[in-house]
C-alpha positions as CSV (number, residue, x, y, z in Angstrom):
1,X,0.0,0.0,0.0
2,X,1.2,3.5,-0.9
3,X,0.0,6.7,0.4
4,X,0.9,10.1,-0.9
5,X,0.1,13.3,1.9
6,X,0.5,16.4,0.2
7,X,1.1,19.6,2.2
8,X,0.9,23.2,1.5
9,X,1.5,25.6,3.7
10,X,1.6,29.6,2.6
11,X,2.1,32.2,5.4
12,X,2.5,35.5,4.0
13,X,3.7,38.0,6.8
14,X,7.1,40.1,5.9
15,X,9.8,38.6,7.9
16,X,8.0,35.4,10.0
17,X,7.3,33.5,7.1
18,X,10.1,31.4,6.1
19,X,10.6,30.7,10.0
20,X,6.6,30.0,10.1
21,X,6.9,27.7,7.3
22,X,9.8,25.6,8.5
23,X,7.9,25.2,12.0
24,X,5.4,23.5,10.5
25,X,6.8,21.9,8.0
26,X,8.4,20.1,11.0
27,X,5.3,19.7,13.0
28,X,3.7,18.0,9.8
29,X,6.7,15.6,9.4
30,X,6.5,14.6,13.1
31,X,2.6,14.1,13.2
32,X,3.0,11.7,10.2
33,X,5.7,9.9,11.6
34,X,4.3,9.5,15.2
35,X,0.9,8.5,13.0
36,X,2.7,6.1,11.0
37,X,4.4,4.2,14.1
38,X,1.0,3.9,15.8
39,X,-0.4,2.4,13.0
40,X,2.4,-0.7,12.7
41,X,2.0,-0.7,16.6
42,X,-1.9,-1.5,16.1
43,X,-0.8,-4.0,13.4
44,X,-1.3,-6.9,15.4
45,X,-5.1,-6.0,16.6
46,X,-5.7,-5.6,13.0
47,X,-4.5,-8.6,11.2
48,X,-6.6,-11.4,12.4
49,X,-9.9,-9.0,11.7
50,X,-12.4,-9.9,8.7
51,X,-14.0,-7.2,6.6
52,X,-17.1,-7.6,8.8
53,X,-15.3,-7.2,11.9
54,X,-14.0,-4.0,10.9
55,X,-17.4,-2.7,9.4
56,X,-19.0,-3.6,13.0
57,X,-16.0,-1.5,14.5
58,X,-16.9,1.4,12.1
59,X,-20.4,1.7,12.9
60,X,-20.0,1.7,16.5
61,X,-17.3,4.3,16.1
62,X,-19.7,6.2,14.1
63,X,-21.9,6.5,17.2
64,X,-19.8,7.3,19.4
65,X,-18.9,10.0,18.0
């Protein structure tokens, strides 16, 4: 499975923006990397599940929330 994230950020303020940009820039690299290690850490609750396992677990998600 591939994924492709695309990012844009634009800050447009004389003299904060390249510094603005590179902050999150950062941030966004950390959130998808923390993201991306909780998701092989969940691996093993996941693999074992049938389609209508995870269907059940989506609808009872869905209220919930």
């Amino acid at each position: 499975m591939c994924a492709y994230k695309l990012v844009t950020v634009k800050f447009r303020w004389w003299g904060l923006q390249g510094r603005v940009e590179k902050f999150l820039h950062k941030q966004e690299r950390r959130l998808f990397t923390n993201f991306h290690r909780q998701l092989f850490c969940w691996l093993d609750k996941w693999v074992d599940l049938s389609m209508a396992d995870i269907r059940r677990m989506e609808e009872e998600t869905q209220k919930g929330v």
